[in-house]
N, C-alpha and C positions, 0 to 999 in steps of 0.2 A: 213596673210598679206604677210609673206616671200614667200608663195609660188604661189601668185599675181606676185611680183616683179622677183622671177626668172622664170618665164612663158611667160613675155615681155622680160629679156633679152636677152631667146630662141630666142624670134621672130625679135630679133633688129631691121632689115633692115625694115624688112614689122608691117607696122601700121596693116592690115586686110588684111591675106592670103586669096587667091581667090580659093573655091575649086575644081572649073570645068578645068581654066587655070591659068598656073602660070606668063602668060605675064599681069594679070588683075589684081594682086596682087598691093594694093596699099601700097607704101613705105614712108618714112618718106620725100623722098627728092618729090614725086607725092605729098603728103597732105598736103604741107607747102605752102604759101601764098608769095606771091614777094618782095621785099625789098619797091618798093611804095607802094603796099598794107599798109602794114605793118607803114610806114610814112603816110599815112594819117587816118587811124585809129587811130593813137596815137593823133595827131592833133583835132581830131572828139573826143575823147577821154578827152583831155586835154580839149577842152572847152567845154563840154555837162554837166562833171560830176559837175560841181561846177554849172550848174543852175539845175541839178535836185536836188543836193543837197540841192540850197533855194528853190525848191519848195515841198521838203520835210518836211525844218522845218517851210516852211511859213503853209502848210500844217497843222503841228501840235499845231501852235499859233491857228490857226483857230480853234482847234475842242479840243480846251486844258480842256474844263470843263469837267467834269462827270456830267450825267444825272443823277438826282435820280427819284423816283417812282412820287416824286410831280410836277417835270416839264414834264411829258407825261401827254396828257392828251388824255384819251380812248374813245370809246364812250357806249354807256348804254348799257349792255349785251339783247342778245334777248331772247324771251320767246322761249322756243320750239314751233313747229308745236301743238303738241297736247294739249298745255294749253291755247292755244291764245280762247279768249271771241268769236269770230265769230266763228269758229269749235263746243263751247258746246251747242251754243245757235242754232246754226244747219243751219245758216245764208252763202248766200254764196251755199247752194247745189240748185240743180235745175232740 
């Protein structure tokens, strides 16, 4: 983990060295976002999370039971191919 953290503090300036040129090098002050950016994302932020929120636990009112094996219900397993009555009686070939 320490030697993560002193590996970025080598590279401060630059977020991700460019290896061909070093003008393409992108920096921390290049990968940062504008101060309005940044205000209206908080804004979009501040009112989005509180309705996914209830739509997360309206979500979970809805699907709050547990299934057990007697409320599925399945339908009748099939014969195979080779047991079924019209194959032994030979019915069906032509």
């Amino acid at each position: 983990m320490s030697l993560v953290a002193v590996y970025f503090f080598a590279l401060h300036p630059a977020v991700l060295p460019a290896r061909n040129n070093p003008a393409f090098t992108l920096t921390i002050d290049n990968a940062s976002s504008s101060p309005y950016t940044l205000k209206v994302m908080t804004i979009v932020a501040l009112l989005m999370t509180p309705i996914v929120l209830a739509y997360e636990a309206w979500s979970y009112w809805v699907f709050r039971k547990r299934l057990s094996r007697d409320d599925v219900h399945l339908p009748e397993p099939r014969q195979p191919l080779s047991t079924r009555p019209q194959e032994q009686a030979g019915a069906g070939t032509g």
